[in-house]
LUMNUPA-732837 format. One record per residue (C-alpha): residue in one letter; x, y, z. Coordinates in pm, whole numbers, plus 32768, in hexadecimal, padded with zeros to 4 digits. Example, Ala and Ser with C-alpha at 12.3 -4.5 7.8 and 13.67 -1.06 7.14 Angstrom:
<pts>
A84CE7E3E830C S85577F9682CA 
</pts>
This chain:
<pts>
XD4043C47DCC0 XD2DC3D2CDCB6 XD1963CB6DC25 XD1983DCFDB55 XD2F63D66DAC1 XD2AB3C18DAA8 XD1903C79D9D5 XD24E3D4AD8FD XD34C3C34D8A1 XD2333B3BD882 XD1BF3C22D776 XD2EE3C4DD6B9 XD3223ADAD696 XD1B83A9CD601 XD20C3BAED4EC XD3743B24D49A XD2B739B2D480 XD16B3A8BD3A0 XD2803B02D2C1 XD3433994D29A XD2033911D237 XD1CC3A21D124 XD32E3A1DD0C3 XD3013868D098 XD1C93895CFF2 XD24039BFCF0A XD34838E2CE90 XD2A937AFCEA6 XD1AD386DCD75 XD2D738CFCCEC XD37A378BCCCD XD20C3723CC78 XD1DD3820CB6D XD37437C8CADF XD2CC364CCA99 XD1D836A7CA20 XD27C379CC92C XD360366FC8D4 XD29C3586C8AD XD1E13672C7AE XD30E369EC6FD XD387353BC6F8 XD21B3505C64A XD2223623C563 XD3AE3597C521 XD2E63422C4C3 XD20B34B7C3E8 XD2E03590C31D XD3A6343EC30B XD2883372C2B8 XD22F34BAC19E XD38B349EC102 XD37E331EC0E9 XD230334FC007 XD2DF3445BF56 XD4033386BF01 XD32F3255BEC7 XD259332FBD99 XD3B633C8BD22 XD3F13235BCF0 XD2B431EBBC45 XD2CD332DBB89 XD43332E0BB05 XD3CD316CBAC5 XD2AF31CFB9BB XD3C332AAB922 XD46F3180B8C9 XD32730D3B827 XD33C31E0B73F XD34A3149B5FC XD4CF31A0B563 XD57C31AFB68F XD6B130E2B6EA XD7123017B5CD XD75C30C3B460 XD67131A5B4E3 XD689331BB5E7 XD7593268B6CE XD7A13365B815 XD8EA32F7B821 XD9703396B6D2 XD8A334B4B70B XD95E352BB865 XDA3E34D2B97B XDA1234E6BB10 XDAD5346EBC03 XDADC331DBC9F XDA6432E4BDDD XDB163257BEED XDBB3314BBECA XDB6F30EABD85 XDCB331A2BD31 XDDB53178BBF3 XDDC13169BA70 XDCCA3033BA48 XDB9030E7BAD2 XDB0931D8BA10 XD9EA32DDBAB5 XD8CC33CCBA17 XD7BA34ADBA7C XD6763435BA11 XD5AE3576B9F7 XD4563548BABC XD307363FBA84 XD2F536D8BC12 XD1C63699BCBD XD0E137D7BC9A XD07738A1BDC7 XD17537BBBEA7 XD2983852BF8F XD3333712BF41 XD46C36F9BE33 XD49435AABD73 XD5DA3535BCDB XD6233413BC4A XD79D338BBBCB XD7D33239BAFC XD8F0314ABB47 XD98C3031BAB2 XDAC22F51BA7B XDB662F78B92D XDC512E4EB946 XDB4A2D34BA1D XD9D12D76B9CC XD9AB2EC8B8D5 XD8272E35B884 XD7C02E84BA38 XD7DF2FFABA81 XD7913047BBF3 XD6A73187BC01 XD70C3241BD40 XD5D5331BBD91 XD5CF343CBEA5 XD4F63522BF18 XD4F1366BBFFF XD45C3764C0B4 XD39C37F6C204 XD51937C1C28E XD4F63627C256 XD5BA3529C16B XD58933EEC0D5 XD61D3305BFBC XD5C931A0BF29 XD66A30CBBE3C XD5CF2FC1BD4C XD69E2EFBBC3E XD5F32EA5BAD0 XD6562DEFB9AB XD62B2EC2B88F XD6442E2EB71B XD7742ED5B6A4 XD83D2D81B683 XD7832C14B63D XD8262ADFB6D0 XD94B2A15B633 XD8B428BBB5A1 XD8C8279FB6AC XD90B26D1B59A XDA3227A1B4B5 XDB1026C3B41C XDC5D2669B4D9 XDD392661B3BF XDE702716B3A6 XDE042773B23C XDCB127EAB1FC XDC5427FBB074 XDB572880AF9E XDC1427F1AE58 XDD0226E5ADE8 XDE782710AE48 XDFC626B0AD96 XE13726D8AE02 XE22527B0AD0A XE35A26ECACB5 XE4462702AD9C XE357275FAEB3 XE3AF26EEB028 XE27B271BB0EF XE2002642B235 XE097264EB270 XE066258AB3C3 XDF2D250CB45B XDEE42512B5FC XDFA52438B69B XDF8D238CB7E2 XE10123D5B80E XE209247FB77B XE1932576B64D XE1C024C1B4FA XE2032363B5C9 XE1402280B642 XDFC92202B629 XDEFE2318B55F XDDC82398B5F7 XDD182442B4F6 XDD632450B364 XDE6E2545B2CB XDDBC25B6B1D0 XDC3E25E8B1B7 XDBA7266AB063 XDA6C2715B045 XDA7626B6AEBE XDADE25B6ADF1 XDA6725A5AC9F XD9982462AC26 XDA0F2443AB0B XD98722D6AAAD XD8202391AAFE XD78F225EABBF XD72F2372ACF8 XD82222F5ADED XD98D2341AE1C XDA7421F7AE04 XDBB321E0AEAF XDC6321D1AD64 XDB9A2333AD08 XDC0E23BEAE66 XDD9C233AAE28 XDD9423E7ACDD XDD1E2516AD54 XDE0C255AAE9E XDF3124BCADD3 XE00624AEAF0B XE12623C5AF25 XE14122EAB055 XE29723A0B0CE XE19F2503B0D5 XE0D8241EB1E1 XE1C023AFB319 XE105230BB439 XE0292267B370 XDF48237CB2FD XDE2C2317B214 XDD5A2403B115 XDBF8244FB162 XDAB424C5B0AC XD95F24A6B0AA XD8D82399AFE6 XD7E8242AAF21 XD8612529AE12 XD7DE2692AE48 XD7F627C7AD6B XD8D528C7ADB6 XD85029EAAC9C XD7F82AC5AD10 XD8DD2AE1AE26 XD8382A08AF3A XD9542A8AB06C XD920292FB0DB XDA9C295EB173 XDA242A63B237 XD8FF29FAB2BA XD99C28B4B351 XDA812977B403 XD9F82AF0B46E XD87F2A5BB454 XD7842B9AB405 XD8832CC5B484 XD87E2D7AB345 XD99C2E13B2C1 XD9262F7BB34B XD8FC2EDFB4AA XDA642E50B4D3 XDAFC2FA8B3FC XDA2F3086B533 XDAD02F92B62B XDC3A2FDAB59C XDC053153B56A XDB9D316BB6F4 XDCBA3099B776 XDDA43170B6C4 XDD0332CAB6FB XDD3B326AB881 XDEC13227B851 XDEB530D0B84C XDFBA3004B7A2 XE0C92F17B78A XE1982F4FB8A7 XE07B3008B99C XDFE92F4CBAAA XDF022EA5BA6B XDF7B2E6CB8F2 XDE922EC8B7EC XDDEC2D8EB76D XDD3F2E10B63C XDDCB2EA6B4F0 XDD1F2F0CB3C3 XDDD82F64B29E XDD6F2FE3B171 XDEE53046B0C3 XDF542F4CAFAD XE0C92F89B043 XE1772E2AB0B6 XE1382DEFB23E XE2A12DF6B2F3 XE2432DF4B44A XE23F2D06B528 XE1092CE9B61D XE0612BF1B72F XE0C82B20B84D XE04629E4B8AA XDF862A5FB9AC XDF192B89B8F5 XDEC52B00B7A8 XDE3C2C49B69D XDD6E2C44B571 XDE072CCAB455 XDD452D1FB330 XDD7E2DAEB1A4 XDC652E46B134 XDBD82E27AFAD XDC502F78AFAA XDDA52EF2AFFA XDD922DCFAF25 XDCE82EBCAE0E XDE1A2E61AD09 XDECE2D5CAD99 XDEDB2CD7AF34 XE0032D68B006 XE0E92C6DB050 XE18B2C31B1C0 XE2EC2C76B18C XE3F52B51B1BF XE4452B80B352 XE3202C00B3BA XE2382B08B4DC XE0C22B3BB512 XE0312A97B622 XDEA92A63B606 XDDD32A93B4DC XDE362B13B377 XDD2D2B6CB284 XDD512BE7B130 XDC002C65B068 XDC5F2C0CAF0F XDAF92BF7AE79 XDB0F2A87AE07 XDC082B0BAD0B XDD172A2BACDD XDDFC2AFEAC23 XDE012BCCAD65 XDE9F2ADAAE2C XDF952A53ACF1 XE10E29FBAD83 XE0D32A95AEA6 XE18A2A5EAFE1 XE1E72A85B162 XE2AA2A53B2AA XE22729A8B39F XE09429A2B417 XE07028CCB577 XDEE028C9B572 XDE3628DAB425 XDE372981B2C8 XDD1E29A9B22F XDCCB29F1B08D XDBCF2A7AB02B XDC2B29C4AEC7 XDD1628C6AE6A XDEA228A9AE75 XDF262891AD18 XE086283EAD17 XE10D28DCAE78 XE265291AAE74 XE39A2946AF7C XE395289CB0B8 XE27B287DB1C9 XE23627D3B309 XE08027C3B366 XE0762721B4BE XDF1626F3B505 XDEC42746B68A XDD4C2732B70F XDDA0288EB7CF XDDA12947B67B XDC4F29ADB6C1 XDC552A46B812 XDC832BB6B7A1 XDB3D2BA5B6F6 XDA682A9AB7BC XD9A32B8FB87F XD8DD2AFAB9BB XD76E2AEBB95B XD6932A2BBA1F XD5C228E2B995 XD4A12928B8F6 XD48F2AC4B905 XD40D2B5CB7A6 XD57B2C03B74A XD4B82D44B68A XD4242DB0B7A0 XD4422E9AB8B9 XD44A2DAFBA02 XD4A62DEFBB57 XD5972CFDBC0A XD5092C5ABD4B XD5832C99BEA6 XD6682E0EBE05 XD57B2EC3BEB9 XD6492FA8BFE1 XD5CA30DFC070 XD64E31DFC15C XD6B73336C1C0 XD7EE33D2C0CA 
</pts>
């Protein structure tokens, strides 16, 4: 080989290993440059994240200080008869019933709030979940925070057991067959009793000495030992109170401070979402403000109801549950401490607790009252010791945040 040649090919390699190097270093800064650009990204990704989780945190604290708003929930604007929206995921099915709470947008903001209120129709109506979102500069972000809002008050720890709750004296027609049975460790209307039968808000004193005497409390619930199986005894406080005007001492025991507007708004809502007898879950509350007899049966004993008759209802004279005809849970009717309203009335068969809002003047037919301590469950709403139940209060550990 000549110098000359070897020189030339000498050459040629040099350049072919000067232009690997550039080619490795051009995409070695391209590679460099494609990091960098990600890595950018990722952090401009993190903070538009980190944005929308602020966002969605004030569409939270914006939609809670809606709810302070004095008149909402309750008798008052509540969002959920004003509009529907659809349930999240999966809080899916008849029971739970969803609304758009309407939030003021943040001004001079690319971000959109949103803000939709949740709750359980059939297991806790008084906690709404407020499901709060926000968007915008291409990022998403949601969080959810459960409060108890005072729309229902607790049922009284201490309600009577009895299978008949009075705010009067009662008497049996002639001819009358009824069974009022107290709880029972056993069998129902068998065995040791529990509880009492029969508890009585008022019994007249009629001897005036400011107590009432077991003599003043057998005259007043005039009720024959066969009325009492299982040992059932009558029960009343033992001083005399006054019952004019119309103390609703009945009602109170047993519902506590839900007024009758509260438990009427709970009924309306159950039923404007379809719920009822037969759906699943059953409908466990029923207002009813027709004077027309009751005929239908309702309640299980796992799914006891509440079924109330309203003073409208029991305006001339209380409906009656037709012979046949089994409610299982709690009964009440609103007669106003007006006797006459309740006078030979009668019924089929209550497994839980009736409740008067008067006395019992000569009931009539035949009747079985099994008293069961799960009459209350459709009612006793979860509230925890010690929380102020008129207030607007946020439930500990609800908190749950996240992208939609």
């Amino acid at each position: 080989m000549t110098p000359a040649l070897q020189a030339r090919q000498s050459g040629a390699a040099t350049l072919l290993l000067v232009l690997g190097l550039v080619l490795l270093a051009t995409l070695g800064s391209a590679y460099s440059s494609r990091a960098v650009l990600a890595d950018l990204l990722a952090s401009q990704g993190m903070v538009r994240a980190a944005q929308a989780r602020l966002a969605a945190q004030a569409a939270l604290a914006t939609a809670e200080a809606a709810l302070l708003q004095p008149g909402v929930g309750g008798t008052g604007q509540n969002p959920f008869e004003a509009a529907q929206a659809p349930c999240p995921p999966p809080l899916q099915g008849a029971q739970w019933q969803c609304a758009p709470l309407p939030l003021p947008q943040p001004p001079d903001s690319e971000w959109r709030w949103s803000a939709t209120l949740v709750r359980d129709l059939i297991e806790s109506p008084h906690v709404w979940q407020i499901h709060a979102n926000a968007s915008g500069k291409g990022s998403q972000a949601w969080v959810r925070r459960s409060v108890f809002m005072p729309v229902l008050a607790p049922a009284p720890a201490d309600a009577p057991q009895a299978a008949l709750v009075l705010n009067g004296c009662a008497s049996p027609a002639p001819g009358s067959h009824w069974q009022i049975c107290p709880s029972t460790a056993g069998t129902p209307c068998s065995g040791a009793a529990t509880g009492p039968a029969v508890y009585s808000h008022f019994v007249p004193d009629t001897d005036h000495n400011g107590r009432i005497d077991p003599s003043e409390r057998a005259a007043c619930l005039a009720l024959a030992p066969s009325l009492l199986p299982a040992g059932g005894r009558l029960d009343s406080p033992s001083s005399p109170t006054p019952r004019s005007p119309c103390n609703r001492a009945a009602w109170r025991s047993v519902l506590g401070d839900n007024t009758p507007e509260q438990v009427r708004a709970w009924s309306q809502a159950q039923e404007r979402q379809g719920l009822h007898s037969l759906s699943q879950p059953a409908r466990n509350i029923y207002w009813v403000d027709s004077p027309a007899d009751w005929t239908q049966s309702l309640g299980s004993a796992n799914q006891p109801v509440l079924l109330v008759f309203s003073s409208q209802a029991c305006a001339l004279r209380c409906p009656r549950l037709a012979a046949g005809t089994t409610v299982q849970g709690t009964v009440v009717l609103d007669a106003g401490c007006d006797d006459e309203k309740m006078r030979d009335w009668q019924a089929g068969q209550v497994q839980g607790q009736l409740v008067v809002e008067a006395g019992l003047p000569q009931f009539t037919g035949s009747a079985r009252l099994l008293a069961s301590p799960q009459a209350h469950q459709a009612y006793a709403l979860h509230w925890p010791t010690g929380m102020a139940t008129d207030q607007v209060q946020g439930v500990n550990g609800s908190r749950l945040e996240g992208s939609p």
